[in-house]
Structure formats: C-alpha cells, structure tokens
C-alpha positions in Angstrom: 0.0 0.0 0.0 1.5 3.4 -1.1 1.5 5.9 1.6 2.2 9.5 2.2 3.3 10.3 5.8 6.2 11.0 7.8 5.4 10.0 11.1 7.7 10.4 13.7 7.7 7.3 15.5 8.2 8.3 19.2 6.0 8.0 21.5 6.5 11.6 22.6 5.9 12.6 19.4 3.4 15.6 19.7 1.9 14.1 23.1 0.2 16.9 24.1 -1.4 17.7 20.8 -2.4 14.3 20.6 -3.8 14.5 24.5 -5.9 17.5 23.9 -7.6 15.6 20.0 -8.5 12.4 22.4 -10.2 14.7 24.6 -11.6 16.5 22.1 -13.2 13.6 20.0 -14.2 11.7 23.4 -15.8 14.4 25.0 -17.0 16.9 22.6 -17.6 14.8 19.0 -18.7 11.5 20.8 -20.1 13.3 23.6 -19.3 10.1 25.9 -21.1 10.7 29.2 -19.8 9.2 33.0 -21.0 5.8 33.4 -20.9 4.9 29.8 -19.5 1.8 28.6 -16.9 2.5 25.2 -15.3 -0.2 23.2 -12.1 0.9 21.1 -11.3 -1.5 18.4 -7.8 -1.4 16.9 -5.8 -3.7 14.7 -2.1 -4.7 13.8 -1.6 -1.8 11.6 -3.1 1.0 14.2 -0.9 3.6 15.8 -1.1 2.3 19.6 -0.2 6.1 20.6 -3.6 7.0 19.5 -5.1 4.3 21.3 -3.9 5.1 24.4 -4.7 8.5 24.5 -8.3 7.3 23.5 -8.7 4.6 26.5 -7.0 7.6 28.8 -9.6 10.2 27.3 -12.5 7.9 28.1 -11.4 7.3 31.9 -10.6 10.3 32.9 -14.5 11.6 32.0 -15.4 8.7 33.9 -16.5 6.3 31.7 -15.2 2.8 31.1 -13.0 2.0 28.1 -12.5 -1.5 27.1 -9.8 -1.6 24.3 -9.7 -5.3 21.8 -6.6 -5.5 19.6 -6.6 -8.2 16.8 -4.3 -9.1 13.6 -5.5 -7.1 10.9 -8.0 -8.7 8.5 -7.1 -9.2 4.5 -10.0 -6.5 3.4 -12.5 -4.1 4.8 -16.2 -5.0 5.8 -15.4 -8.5 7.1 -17.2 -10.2 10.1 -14.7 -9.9 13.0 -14.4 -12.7 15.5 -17.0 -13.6 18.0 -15.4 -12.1 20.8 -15.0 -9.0 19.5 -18.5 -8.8 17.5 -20.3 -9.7 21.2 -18.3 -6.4 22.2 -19.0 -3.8 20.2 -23.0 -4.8 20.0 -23.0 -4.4 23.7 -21.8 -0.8 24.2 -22.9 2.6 24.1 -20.0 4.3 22.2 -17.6 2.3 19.8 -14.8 4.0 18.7 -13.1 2.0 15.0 -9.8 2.3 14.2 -9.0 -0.7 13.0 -6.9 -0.1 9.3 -8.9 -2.6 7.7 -12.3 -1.4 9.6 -15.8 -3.7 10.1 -18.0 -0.5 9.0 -20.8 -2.2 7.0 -20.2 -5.6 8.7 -23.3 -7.5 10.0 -22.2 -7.2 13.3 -21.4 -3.6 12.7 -25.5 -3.2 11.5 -26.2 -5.0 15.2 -24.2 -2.4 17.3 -26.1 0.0 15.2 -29.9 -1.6 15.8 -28.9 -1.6 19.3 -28.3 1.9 19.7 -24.6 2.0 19.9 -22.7 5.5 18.7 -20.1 4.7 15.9 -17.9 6.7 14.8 -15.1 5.4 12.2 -11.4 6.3 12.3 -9.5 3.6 10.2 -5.9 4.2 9.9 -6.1 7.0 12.4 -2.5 7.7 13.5 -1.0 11.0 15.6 -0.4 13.4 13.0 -3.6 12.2 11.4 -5.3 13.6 14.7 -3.6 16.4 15.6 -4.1 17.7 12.3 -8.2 16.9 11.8 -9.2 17.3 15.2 -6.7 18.9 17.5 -6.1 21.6 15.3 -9.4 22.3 13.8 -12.8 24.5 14.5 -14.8 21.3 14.6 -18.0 23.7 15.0 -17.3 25.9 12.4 -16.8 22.5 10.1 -20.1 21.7 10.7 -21.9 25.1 10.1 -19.5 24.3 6.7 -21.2 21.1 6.0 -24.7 22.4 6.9 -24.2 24.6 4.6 -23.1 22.3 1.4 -26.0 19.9 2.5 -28.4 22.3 2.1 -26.8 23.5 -1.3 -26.3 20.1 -2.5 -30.1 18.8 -1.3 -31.6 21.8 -3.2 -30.4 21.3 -6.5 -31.5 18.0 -9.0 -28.7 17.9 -11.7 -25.0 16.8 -10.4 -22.6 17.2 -12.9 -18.8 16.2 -11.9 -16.0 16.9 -14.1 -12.1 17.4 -14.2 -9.0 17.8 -15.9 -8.9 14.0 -15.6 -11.3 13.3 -18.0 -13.9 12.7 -15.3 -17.5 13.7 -16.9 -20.4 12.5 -14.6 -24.3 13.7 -14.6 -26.8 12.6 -12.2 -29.9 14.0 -10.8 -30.9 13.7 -7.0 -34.8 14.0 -7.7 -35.3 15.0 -4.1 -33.1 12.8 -2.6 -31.3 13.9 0.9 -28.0 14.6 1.4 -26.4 13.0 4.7 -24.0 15.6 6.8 -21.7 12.5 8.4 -19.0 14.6 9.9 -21.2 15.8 13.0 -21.1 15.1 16.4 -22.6 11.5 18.1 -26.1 13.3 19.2 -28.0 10.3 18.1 -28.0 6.4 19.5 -27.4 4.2 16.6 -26.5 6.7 13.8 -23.1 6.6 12.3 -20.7 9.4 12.1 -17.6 10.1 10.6 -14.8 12.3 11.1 -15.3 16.2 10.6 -15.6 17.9 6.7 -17.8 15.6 5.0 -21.5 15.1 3.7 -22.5 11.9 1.4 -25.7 11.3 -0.6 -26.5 9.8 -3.4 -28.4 10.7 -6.6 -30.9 8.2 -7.8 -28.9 5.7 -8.6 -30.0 4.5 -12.3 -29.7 8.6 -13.3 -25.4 8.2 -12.9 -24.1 7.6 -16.0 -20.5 8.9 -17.8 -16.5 8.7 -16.8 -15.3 9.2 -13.4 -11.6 8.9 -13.1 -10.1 8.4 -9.3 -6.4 10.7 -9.4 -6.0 11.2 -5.4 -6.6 7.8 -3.1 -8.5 4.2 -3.5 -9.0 1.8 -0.8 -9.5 -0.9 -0.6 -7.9 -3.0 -1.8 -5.0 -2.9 0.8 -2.7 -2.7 -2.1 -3.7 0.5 -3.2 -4.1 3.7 -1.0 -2.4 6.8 -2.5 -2.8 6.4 -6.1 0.9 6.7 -8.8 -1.2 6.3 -11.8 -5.5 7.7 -12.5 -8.3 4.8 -12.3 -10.8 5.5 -14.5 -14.3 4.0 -14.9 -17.0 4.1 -17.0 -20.7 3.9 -14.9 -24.0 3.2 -16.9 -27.3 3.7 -14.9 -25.0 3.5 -11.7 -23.1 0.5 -12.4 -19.5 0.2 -13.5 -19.3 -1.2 -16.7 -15.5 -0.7 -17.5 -11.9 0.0 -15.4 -9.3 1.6 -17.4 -5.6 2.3 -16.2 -2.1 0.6 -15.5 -1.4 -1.6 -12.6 -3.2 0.2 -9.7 -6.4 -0.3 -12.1 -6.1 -4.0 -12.6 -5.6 -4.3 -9.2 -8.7 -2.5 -8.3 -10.7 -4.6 -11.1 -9.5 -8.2 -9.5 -10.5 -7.2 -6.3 -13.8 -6.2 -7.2 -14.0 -9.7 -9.3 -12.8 -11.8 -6.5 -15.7 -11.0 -4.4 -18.0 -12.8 -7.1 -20.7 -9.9 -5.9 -22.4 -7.9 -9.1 -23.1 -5.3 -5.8 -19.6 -4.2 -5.9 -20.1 -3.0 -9.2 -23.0 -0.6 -8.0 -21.8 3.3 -6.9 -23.1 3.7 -3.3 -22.3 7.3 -3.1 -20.8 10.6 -3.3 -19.0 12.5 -0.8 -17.5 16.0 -0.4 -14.0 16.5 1.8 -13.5 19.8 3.4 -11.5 19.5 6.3 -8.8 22.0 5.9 -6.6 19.8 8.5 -6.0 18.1 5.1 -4.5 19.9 2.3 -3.2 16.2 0.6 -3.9 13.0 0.3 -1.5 10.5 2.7 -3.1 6.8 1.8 -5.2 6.7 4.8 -8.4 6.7 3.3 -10.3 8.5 6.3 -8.1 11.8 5.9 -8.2 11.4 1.9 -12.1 11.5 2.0 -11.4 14.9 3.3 -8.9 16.5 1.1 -10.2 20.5 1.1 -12.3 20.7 -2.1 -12.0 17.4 -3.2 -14.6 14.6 -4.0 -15.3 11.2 -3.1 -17.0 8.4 -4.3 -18.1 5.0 -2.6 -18.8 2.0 -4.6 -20.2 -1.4 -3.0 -22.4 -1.3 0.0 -24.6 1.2 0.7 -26.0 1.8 3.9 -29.1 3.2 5.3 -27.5 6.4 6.4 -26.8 7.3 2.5 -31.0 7.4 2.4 -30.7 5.6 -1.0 -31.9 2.5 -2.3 -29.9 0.5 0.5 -28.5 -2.7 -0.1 -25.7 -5.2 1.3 -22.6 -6.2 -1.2 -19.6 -8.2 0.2 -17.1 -5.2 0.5 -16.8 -1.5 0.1 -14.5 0.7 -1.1 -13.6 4.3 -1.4 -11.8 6.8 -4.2 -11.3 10.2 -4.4 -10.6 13.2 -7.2 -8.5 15.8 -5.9 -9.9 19.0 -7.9 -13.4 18.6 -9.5 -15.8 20.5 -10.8 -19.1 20.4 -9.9 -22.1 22.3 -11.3 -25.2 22.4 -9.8 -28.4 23.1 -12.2 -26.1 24.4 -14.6 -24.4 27.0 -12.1 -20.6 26.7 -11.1 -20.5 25.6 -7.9 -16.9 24.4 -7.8 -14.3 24.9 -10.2 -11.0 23.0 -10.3 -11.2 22.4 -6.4 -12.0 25.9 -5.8 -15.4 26.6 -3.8 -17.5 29.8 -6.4 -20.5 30.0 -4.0 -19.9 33.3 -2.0 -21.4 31.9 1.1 -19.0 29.1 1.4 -16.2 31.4 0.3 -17.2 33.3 3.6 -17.1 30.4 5.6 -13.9 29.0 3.9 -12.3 32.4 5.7 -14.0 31.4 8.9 -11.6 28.6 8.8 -8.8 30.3 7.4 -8.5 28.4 4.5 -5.6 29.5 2.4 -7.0 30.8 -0.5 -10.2 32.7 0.2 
C-alpha cells in the first residue's frame, strides 16, 4: 500500500497535541457521558499512541474504556471474530480504528440496531489527529457542512467533471444529502470524522466517466494512487476499469468477491477538512482533502437514504480538484469553492485561499 506520511515514531511525538484531540473527540464529538460503557477497536496496523490516548480520554470523563486488539484482517467489511462482534453490540460508544475497519459488517449493523454511537477512524494515526481534530474548529466544520447539504439537497442535476477526463451527470430528484461529519447526538447513527457530507443521486440517473487521481482503498494494495483509475458507470453500475497496474488491481479485487453489488456506486461525498490539504493513503483523511470529492462504490448503507443494499465489501476513491455544477451554475471549479457563502465560511476557517 502506497503511503504518504512521515510519522515520527516516538511516543513523545506531539503528546500533548495528541492529549488535547483524544479529549476533544471523546468528550466533545462522541459526547461520551460518565458511566458509559466505550469499546475501542484497533488492529495490527493502528498507531497504539492514538489508542492510548483514546482509553486515557474515556477514563478520565469517567467512563469505562475497554480496548480489543486483533491481527489485521485481509479487506475491509469483514465479520470480526465472535469475541469482538459480542463487544461492540453491547456498548454505548464504539470508537473504530482498526486499518482494515468492520463498517458495513453485519455485526457492525447490530451495534447499530442496538443503539450503539459509531464513529469510524480507520488508519487514524498522531499526525492524522492532531491535524483533523486537535487543530481544527470542529464547529465551524459543521456550520460548513450544513451549509453544502443544504446547497447540494436543493439542486436535481450533479454534474462532476475534471482535468482528468472525469465527466459525470446525475440528478438527486429530491433525494437527501447525509451531513456525516457531526457530532454523536444520536443512538445508533453513524458518524464520521469532521468535513464531510455523502448522498447519493438516484442511482439509475449516474451515468458517464469518473476517473479516481488522489486515493483508492481498498484493496489494501492501493491507497495513495501513482497512476488515474478511470471507470465508466452506466445507470449507476460500473461497466468498464481503465488504467495501469493500480487499475487492474482495483478490477481483480472487485472480481474476486464474485458480488455484481460491488459493481454498484453507493455514493458521493465531499471532503472539506482544511486539516488536510493532501492526500496520505489513509483513506479517512483522503475522504477529506479540502475541495476534493469522493466516491463510494459497493455497499450502501441506510444512512446514505438511498436504495440501500448489502454487497460483500466497500470501497472508497477520491478526485482531488473537480468541478461540480449544480443546475447548470458553477459551484466548484477545479477544487475551488464559487459559492460566495461558502467562500465566507472558507475564511472562517482560514483556508488559504479565500
């Protein structure tokens, strides 16, 4: 897997940066409450250092963490083991960071049912905090995000495009627009990390190229892309994957699974944490590249509010500087946010460029 970090591996390394984000994300985003019970999954491949700081977060509020470690699994989405599926269907916050995370799991659907508050974090590692949570105006993200959901839920025709050759229409006909980067208000709603909102146009309305240039993952082979993946979608469907090496691997993934639901596009997503300036391979801080776009293909779930349905995997990709026009108005060009109003709030977060 191609990566783009330089992590400094000491455990000193920005400790009381990454103190103050554990607090932050414990207290304030998954607003954990004395008393409560919170499981923290990690794997093989997580940064322990962020872990920790977790579990001590959780404590010191007093609440009870209970941290599982396990080997890291071969893809995303799979079942985890017994012990660990009885935990995190039988607590009241679960906190993922697990590199090949259980999102869209069945067990993951139980903890879900039953009320627990998710938040995912895959690949989550000190600099990766510090920089989307520690150092960031997680409110003023949000007013952000409100902001593109209402924009994005008012208008019917979505067209993408790019440099890249990407050239994608859809229409949402009235469909919502999900704003996943908020804070864990609800039992047994999914968030994600800050500077994101996912929808999904009607899904037989998607049709044209869309070409991934930033980040695709999984497969755990991939992650920052060398080389552009570029697919062409009929009625919501990929029909064709075009590229060099990092494409192939992408299609015999997607073949192995033997699924024709891992074919289907379950979303799109805009990035806007300005924490994250580039992509890095982790596909959590990719998703949120300032200005960029994202695109889910395989499961969808209910959160998305569209047609809902299982597949065997999931899988994410991102294009660093699209355009997007709304009902035939620019509302982004080349990465670069044209709406006055979110130019305004672009300044709020002192995002270079406005």
């Amino acid at each position: 897997m191609e990566l783009n970090i330089g992590i400094e591996p000491a455990k000193e390394y920005l400790s009381f940066e990454l103190a103050k984000g554990a607090l932050k994300l414990v207290k304030d985003v998954m607003l954990v409450k004395e008393g409560e019970n919170v499981v923290i999954t990690a794997d093989s491949s997580t940064d322990r250092r962020v872990v920790e700081a977790t579990a001590n977060a959780v404590f010191s509020i007093g609440a009870m963490p209970t941290v599982i470690y396990y080997p890291t699994a071969p893809t995303g989405a799979m079942e985890p083991p017994a012990p660990i599926a009885a935990a995190i269907t039988n607590t009241d916050v679960w906190i993922e960071y697990t590199y090949s995370n259980i999102q869209h799991c069945p067990s993951w659907r139980k903890a879900l049912e039953n009320g627990c508050r998710y938040i995912n974090l895959t690949g989550m590692d000190v600099e990766m905090m510090v920089k989307t949570i520690t150092n960031v105006d997680y409110d003023a993200i949000i007013e952000l995000g409100e902001f593109f959901k209402e924009t994005i839920q008012s208008a019917d025709e979505i067209i993408v495009k790019s440099d890249n050759g990407t050239n994608l229409t859809a229409y949402n006909r009235g469909r919502r627009v999900r704003h996943s980067g908020q804070k864990a208000t609800k039992k047994g709603y999914p968030v994600m990390l800050a500077g994101q909102i996912s929808w999904c146009p009607v899904e037989s309305t998607i049709n044209g190229t869309l070409v991934f240039d930033g980040a695709l993952w999984p497969p755990l082979e991939l992650g920052l892309l060398k080389k552009p993946v570029r697919l062409e979608l009929k009625e919501g469907r990929i029909v064709k994957i075009e590229g060099d090496l990092e494409a192939r691997l992408f299609e015999n993934w997607l073949k192995s699974f033997n699924d024709e639901n891992m074919y289907r596009l379950a979303h799109y997503s805009l990035g806007f944490n300005p924490g994250v300036i580039r992509p890095t391979g982790r596909i959590v801080e990719d998703e949120r590249v300032f200005g960029c776009i994202e695109f889910g293909i395989g499961s969808q779930g209910a959160a998305i509010m569209g047609e809902c349905w299982a597949a065997a995997s999931h899988t994410d990709g991102t294009l660093l500087k699209p355009t997007i026009i709304l009902d035939g108005e620019i509302f982004e060009e080349n990465g670069i946010y044209r709406s006055p109003k979110a130019r305004e709030l672009c300044r709020k977060l002192k995002v270079a460029g406005y």
